[in-house]
The first five atom37 places (N, CA, C, CB, O) and aatype in JSON, in Angstrom:
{
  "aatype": [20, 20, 20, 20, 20, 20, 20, 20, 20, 20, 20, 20, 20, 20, 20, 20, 20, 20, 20, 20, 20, 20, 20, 20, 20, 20, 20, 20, 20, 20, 20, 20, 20, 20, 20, 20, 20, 20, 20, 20, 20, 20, 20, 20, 20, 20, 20, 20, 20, 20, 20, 20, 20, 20, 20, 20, 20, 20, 20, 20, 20, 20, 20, 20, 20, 20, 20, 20, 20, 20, 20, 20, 20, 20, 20, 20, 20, 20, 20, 20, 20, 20, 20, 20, 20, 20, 20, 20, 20, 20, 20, 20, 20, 20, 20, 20, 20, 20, 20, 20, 20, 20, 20, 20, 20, 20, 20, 20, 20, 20, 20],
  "atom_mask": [
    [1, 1, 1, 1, 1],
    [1, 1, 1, 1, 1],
    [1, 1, 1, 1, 1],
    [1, 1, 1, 1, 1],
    [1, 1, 1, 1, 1],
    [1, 1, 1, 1, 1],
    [1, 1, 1, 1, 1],
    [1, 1, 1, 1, 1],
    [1, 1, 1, 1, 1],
    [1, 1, 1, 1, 1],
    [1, 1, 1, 1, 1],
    [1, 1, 1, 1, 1],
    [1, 1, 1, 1, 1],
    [1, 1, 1, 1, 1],
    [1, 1, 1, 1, 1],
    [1, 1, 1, 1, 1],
    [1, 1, 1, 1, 1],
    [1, 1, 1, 1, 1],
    [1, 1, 1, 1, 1],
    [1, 1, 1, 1, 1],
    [1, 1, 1, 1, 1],
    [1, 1, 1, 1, 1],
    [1, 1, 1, 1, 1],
    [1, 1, 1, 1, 1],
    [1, 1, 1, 1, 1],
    [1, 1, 1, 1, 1],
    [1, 1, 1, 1, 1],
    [1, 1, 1, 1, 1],
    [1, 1, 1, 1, 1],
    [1, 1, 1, 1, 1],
    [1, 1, 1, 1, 1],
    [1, 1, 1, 1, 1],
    [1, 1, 1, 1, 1],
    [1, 1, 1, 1, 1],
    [1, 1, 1, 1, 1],
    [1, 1, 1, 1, 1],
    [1, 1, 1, 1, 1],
    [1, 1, 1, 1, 1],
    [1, 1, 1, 1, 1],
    [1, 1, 1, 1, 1],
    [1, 1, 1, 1, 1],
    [1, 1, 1, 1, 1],
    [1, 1, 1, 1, 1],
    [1, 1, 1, 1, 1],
    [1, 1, 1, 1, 1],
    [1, 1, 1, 1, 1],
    [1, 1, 1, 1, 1],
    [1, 1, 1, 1, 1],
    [1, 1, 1, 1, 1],
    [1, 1, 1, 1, 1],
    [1, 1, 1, 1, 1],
    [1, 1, 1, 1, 1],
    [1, 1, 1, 1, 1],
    [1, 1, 1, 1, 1],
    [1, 1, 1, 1, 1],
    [1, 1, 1, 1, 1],
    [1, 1, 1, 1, 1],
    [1, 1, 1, 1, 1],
    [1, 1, 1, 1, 1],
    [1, 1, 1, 1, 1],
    [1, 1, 1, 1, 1],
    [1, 1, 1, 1, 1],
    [1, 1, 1, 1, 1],
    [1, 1, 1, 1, 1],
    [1, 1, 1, 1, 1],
    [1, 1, 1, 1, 1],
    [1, 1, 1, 1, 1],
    [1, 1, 1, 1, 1],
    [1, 1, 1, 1, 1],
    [1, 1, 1, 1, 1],
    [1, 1, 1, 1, 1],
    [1, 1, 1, 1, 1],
    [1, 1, 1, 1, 1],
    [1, 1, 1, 1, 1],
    [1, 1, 1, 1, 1],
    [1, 1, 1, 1, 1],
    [1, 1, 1, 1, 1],
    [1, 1, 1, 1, 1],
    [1, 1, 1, 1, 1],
    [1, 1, 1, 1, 1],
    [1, 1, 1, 1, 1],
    [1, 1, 1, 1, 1],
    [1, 1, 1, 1, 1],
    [1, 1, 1, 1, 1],
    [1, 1, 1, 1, 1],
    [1, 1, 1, 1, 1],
    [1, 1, 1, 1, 1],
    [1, 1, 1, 1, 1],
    [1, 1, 1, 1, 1],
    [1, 1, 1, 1, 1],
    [1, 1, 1, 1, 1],
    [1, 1, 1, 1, 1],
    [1, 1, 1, 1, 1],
    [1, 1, 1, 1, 1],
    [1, 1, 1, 1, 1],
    [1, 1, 1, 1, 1],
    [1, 1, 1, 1, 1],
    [1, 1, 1, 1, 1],
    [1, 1, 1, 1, 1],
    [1, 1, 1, 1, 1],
    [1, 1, 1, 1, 1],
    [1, 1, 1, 1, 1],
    [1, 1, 1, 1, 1],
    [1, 1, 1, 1, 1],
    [1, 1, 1, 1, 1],
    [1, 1, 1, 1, 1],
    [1, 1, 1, 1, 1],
    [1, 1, 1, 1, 1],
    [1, 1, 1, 1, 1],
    [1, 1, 1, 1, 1],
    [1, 1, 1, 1, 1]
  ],
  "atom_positions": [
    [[-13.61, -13.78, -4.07], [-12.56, -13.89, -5.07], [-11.76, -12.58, -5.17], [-13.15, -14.26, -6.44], [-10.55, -12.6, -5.41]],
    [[-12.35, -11.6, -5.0], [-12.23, -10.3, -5.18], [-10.43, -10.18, -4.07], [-14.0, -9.35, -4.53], [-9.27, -9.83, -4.28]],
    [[-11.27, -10.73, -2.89], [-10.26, -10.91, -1.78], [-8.61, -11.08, -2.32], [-10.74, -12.3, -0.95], [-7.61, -10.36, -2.38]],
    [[-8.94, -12.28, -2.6], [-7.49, -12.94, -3.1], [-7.2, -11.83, -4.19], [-7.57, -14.75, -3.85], [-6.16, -11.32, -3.78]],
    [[-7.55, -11.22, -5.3], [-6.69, -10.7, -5.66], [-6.27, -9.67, -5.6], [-6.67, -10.84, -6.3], [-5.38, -9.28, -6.35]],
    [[-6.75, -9.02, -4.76], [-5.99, -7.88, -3.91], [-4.62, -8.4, -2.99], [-7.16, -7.23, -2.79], [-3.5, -7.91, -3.12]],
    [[-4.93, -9.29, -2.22], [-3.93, -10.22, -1.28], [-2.97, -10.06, -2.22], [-4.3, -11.9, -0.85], [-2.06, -9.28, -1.92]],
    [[-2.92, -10.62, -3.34], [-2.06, -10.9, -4.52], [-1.47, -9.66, -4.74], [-2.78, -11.45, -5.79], [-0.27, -9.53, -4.46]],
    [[-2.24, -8.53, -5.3], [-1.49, -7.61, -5.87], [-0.5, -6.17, -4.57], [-2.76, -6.98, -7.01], [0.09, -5.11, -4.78]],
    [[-0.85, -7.03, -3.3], [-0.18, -6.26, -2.08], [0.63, -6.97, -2.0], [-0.78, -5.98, -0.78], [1.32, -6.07, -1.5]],
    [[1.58, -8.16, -2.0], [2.46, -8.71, -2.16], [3.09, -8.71, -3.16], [2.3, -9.48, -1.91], [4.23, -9.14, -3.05]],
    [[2.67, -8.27, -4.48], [3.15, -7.85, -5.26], [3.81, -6.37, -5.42], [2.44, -8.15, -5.87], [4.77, -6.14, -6.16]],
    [[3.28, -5.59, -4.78], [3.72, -4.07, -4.26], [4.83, -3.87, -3.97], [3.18, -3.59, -3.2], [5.74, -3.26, -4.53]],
    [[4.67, -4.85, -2.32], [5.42, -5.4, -1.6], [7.32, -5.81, -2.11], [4.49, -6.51, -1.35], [8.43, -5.71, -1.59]],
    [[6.85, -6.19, -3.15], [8.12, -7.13, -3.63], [8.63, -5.67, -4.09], [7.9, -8.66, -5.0], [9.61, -5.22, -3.5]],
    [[8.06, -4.94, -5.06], [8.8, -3.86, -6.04], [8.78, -3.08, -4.86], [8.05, -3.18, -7.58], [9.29, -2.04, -5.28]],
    [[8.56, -2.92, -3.82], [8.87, -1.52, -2.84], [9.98, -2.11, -2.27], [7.64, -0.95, -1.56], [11.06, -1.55, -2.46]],
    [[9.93, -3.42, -1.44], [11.4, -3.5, -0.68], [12.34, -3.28, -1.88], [11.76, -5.11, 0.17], [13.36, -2.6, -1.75]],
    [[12.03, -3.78, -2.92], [13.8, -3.5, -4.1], [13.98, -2.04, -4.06], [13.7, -3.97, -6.27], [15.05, -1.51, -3.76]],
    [[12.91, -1.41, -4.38], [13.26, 0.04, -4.66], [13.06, 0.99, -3.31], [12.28, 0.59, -5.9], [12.99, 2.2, -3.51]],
    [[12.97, 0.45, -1.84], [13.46, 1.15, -0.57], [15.08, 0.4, -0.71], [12.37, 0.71, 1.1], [15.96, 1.14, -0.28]],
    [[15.32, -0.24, -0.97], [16.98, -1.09, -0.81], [17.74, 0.31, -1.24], [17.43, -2.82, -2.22], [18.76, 0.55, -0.58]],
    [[17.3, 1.51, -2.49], [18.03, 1.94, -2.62], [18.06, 3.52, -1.89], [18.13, 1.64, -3.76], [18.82, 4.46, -2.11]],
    [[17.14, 3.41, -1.11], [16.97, 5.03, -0.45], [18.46, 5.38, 0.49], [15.3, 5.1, 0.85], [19.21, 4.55, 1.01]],
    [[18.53, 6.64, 0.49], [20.01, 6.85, 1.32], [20.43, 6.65, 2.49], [20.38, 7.88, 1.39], [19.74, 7.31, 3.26]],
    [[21.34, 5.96, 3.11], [21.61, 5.44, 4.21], [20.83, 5.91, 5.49], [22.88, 5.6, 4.3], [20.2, 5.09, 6.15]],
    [[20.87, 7.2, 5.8], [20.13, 8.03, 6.57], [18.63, 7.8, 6.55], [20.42, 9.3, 6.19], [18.05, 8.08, 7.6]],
    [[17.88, 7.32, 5.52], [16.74, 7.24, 6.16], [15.97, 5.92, 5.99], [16.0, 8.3, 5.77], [14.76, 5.75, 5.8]],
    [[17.17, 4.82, 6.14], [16.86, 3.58, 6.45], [15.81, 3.33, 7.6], [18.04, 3.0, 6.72], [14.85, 2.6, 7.39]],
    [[15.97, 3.84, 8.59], [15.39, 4.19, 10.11], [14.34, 5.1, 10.17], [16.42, 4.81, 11.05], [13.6, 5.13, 11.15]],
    [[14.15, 6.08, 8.94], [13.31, 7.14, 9.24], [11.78, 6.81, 7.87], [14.44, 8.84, 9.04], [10.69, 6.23, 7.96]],
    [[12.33, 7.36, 7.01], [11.29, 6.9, 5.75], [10.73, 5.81, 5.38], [11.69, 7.04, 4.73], [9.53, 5.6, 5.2]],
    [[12.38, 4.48, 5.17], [12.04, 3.48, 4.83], [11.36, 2.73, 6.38], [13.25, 2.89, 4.05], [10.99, 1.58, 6.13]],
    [[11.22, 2.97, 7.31], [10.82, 2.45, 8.04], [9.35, 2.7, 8.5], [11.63, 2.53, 8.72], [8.89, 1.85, 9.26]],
    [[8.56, 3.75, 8.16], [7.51, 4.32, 7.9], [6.96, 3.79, 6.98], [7.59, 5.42, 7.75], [5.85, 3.28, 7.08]],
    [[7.84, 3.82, 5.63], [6.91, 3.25, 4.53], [7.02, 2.13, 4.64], [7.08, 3.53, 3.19], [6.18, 1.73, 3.83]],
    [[7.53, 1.11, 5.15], [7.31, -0.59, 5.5], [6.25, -1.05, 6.07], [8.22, -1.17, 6.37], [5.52, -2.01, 5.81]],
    [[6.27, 0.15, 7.28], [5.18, 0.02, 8.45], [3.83, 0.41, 8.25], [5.55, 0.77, 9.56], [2.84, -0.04, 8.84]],
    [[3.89, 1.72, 6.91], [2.68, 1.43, 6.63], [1.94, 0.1, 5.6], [2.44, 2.57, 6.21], [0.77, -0.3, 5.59]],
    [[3.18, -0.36, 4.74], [2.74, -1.59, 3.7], [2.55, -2.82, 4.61], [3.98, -1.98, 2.44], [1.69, -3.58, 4.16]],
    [[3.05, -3.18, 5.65], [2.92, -4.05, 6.55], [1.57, -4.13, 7.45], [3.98, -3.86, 7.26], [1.2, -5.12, 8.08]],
    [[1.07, -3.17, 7.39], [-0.37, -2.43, 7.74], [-1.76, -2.69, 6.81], [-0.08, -0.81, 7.63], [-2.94, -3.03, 6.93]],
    [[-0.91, -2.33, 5.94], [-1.79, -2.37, 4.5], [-2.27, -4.14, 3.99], [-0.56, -1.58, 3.05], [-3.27, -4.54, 3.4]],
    [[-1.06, -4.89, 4.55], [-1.34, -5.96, 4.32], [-1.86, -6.37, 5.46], [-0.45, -6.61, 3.83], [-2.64, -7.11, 4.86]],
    [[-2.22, -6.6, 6.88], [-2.64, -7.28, 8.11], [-4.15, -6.84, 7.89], [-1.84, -6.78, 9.63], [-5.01, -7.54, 8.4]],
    [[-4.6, -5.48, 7.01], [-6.0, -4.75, 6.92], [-6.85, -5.75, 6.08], [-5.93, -3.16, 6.16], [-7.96, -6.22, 6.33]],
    [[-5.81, -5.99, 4.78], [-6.7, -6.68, 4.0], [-6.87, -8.39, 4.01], [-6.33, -6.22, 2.75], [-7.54, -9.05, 3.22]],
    [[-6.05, -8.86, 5.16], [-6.4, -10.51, 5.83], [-7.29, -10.45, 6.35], [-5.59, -11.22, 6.81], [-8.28, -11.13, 6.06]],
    [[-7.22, -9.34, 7.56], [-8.13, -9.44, 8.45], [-9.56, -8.86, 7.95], [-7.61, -8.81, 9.62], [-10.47, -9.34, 8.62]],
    [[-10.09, -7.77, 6.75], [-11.26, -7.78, 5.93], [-11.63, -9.03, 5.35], [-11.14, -6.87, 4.92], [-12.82, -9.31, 5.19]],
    [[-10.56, -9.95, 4.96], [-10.85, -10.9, 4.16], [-11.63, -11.69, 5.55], [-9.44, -11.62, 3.25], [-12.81, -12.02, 5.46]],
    [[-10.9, -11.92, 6.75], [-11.5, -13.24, 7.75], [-12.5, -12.15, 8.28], [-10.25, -14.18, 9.19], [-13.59, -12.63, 7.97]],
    [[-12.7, -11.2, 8.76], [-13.98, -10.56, 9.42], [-15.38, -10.98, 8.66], [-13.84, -8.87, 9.37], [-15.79, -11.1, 7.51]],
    [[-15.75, -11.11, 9.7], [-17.73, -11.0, 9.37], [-18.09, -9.69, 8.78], [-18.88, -11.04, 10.98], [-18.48, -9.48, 7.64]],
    [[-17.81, -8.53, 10.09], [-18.33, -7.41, 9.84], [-16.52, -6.35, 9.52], [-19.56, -7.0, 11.37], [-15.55, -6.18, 10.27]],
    [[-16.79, -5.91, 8.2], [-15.47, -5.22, 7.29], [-15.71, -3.59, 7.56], [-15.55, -5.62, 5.28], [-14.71, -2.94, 7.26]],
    [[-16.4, -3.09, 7.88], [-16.5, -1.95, 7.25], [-15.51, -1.36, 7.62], [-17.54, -1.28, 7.4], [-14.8, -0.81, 6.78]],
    [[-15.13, -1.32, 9.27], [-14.0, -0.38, 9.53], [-12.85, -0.81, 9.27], [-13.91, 0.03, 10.73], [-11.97, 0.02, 9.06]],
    [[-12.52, -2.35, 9.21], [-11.28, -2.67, 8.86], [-11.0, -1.97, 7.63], [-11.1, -4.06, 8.76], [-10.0, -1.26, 7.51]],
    [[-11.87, -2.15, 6.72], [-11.9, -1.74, 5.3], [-11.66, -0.04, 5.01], [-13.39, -2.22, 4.75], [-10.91, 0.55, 4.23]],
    [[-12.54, 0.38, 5.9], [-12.25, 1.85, 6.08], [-10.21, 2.05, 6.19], [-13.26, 2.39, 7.84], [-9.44, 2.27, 5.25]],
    [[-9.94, 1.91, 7.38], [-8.72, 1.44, 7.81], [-7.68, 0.72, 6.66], [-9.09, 0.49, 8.91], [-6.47, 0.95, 6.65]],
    [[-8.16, 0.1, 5.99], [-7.3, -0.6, 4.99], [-6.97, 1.27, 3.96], [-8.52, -2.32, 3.9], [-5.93, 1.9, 3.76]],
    [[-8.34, 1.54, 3.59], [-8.37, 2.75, 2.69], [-7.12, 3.92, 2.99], [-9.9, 3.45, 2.92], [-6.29, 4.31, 2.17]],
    [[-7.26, 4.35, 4.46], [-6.84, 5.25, 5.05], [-5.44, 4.88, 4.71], [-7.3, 5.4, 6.4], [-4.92, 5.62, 3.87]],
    [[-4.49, 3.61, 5.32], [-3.72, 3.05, 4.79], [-2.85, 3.33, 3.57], [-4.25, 2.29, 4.75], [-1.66, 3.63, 3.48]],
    [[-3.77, 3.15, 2.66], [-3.45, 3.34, 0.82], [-3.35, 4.53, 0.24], [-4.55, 2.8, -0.12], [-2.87, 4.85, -0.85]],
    [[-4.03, 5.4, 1.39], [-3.91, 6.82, 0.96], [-2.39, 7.53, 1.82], [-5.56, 7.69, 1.45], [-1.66, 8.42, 1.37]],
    [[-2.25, 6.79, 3.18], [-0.67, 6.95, 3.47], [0.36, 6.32, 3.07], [-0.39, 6.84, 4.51], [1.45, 6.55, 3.6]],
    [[0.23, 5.42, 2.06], [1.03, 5.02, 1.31], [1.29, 5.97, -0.14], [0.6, 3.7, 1.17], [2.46, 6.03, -0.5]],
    [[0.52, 6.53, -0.79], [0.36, 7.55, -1.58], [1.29, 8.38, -1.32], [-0.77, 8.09, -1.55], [2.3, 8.76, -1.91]],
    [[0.75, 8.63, -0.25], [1.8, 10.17, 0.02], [2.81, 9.93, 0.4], [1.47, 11.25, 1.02], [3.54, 10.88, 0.12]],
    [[3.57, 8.85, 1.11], [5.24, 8.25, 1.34], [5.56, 8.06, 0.38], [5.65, 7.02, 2.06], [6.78, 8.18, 0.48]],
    [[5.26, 7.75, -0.96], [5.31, 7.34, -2.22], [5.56, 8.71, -2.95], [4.03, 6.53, -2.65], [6.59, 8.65, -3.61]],
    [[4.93, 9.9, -3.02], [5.14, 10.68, -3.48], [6.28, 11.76, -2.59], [3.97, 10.94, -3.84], [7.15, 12.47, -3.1]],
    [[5.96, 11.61, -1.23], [7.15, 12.56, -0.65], [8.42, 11.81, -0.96], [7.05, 12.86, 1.07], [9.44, 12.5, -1.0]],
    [[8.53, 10.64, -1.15], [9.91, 10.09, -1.42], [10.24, 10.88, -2.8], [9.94, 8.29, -1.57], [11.21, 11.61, -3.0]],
    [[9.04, 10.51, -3.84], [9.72, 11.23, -5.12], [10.07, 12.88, -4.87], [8.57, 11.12, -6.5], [11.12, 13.39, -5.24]],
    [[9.0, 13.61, -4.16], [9.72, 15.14, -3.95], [11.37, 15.2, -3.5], [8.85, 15.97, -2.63], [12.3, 15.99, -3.63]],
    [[11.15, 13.95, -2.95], [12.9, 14.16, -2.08], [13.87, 13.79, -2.53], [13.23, 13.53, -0.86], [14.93, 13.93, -1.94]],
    [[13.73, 12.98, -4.15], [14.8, 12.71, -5.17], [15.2, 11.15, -4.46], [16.23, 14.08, -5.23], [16.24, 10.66, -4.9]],
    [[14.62, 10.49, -3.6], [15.34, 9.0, -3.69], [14.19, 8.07, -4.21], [15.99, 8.38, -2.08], [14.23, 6.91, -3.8]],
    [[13.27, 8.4, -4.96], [13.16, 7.35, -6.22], [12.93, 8.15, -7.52], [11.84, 6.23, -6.05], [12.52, 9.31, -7.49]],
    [[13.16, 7.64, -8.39], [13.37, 7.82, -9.94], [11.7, 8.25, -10.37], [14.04, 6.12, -10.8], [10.63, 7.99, -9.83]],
    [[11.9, 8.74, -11.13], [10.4, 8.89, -12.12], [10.08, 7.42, -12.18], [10.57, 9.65, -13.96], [9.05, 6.95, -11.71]],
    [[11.37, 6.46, -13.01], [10.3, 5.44, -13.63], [9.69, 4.6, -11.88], [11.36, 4.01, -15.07], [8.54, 4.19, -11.73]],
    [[10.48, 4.55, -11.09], [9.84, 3.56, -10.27], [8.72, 4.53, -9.26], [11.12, 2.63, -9.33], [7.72, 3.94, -8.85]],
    [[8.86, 5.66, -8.97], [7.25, 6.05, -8.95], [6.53, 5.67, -9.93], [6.95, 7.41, -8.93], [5.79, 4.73, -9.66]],
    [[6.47, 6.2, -11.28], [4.91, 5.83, -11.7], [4.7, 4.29, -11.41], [4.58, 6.13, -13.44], [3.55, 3.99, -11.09]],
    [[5.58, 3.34, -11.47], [5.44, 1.96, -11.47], [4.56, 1.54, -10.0], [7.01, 1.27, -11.58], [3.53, 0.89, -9.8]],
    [[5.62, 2.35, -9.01], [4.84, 2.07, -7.27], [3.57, 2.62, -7.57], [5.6, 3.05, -5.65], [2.55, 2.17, -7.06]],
    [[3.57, 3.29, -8.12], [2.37, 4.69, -7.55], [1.2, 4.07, -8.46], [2.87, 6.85, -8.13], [0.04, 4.18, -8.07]],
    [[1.4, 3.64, -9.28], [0.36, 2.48, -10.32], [-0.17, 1.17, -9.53], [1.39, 1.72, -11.77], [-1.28, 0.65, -9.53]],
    [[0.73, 0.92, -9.03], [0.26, -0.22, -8.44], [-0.98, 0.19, -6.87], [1.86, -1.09, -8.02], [-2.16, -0.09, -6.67]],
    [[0.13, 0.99, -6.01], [-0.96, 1.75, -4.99], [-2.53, 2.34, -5.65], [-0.08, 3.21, -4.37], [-3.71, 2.26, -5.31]],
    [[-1.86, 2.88, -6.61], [-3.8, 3.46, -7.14], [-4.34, 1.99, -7.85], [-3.91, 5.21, -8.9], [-5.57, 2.03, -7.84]],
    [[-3.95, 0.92, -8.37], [-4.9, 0.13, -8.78], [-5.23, -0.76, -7.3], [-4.37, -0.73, -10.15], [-6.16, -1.57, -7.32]],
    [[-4.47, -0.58, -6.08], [-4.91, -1.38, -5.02], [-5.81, -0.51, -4.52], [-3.9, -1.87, -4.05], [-6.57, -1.07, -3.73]],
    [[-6.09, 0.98, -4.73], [-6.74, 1.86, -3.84], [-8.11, 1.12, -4.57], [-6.37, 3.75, -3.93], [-8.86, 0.37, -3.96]],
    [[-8.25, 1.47, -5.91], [-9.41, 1.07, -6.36], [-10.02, 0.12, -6.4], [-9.51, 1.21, -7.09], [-11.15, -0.01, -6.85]],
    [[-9.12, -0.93, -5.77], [-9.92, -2.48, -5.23], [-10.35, -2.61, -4.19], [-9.23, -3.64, -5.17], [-11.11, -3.48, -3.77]],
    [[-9.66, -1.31, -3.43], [-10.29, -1.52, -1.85], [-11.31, -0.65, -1.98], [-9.31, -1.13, -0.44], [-11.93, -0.65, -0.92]],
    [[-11.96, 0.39, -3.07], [-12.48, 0.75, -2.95], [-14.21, 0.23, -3.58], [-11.73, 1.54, -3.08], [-15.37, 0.62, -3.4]],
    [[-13.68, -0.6, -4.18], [-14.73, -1.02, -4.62], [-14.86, -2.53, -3.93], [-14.7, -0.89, -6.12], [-15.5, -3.36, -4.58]],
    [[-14.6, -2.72, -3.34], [-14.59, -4.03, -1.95], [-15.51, -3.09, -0.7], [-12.37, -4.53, -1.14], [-16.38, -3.64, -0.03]],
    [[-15.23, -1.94, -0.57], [-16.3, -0.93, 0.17], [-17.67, -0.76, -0.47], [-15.73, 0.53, 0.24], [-18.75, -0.94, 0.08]],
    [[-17.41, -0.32, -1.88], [-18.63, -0.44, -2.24], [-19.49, -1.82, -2.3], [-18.59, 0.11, -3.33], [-20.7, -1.64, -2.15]],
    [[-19.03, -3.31, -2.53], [-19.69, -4.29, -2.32], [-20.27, -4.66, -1.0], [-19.04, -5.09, -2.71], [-21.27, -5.34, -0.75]],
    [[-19.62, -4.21, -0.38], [-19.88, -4.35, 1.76], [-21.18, -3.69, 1.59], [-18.53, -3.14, 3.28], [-22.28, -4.25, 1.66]],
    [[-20.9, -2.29, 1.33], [-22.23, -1.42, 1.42], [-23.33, -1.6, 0.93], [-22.15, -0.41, 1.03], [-24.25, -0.91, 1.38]],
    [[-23.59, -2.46, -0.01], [-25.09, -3.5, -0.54], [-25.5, -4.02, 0.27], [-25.06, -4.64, -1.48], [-26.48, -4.75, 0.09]]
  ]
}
């Protein structure tokens, strides 16, 4: 169950990041926003494929690693002034409550 609602709340991410990459500056359509897609696009193929695997650990590992490079695209965007205070804390809320589901989806594996 746990599964699905993570699934859920990465598509939910998902939705508030493409609106708020729509507005990054022309120039790094190709460079940032294309990094940070590629890693959320990542982020989501990690946590299907934990969900269908037998054996998770490294996917799961891999999913983690993921969430923590999403963190930091998330925050170097805010150092660089193309997102706002309010829609960091909003992204950056959502990434740390997905970190902590994948993290405790590690800790259930590990039983």
């Amino acid at each position: 169950m746990e599964e699905l609602k993570i699934l859920q709340k990465v598509f939910d991410m998902m939705d508030y990041a493409y609106k708020a990459l729509a507005q990054y500056p022309k120039g790094e359509k190709f460079a940032l926003v294309a990094d940070i897609k590629r890693c959320m696009d990542s982020i989501l193929e990690r946590v299907i494929e934990a969900d269908k695997k037998y054996y998770k650990k490294t996917t799961l590992q891999e999913l983690d690693v993921g969430v923590a490079k999403l963190k930091a695209y998330i925050r170097l965007s805010y150092n660089l002034g193309f997102l706002p205070i309010k829609k960091y804390d909003i992204w950056s809320g959502m990434v740390v409550e997905i970190g902590k589901m994948v993290g405790g989806w590690i800790k259930s594996t590990n039983k």
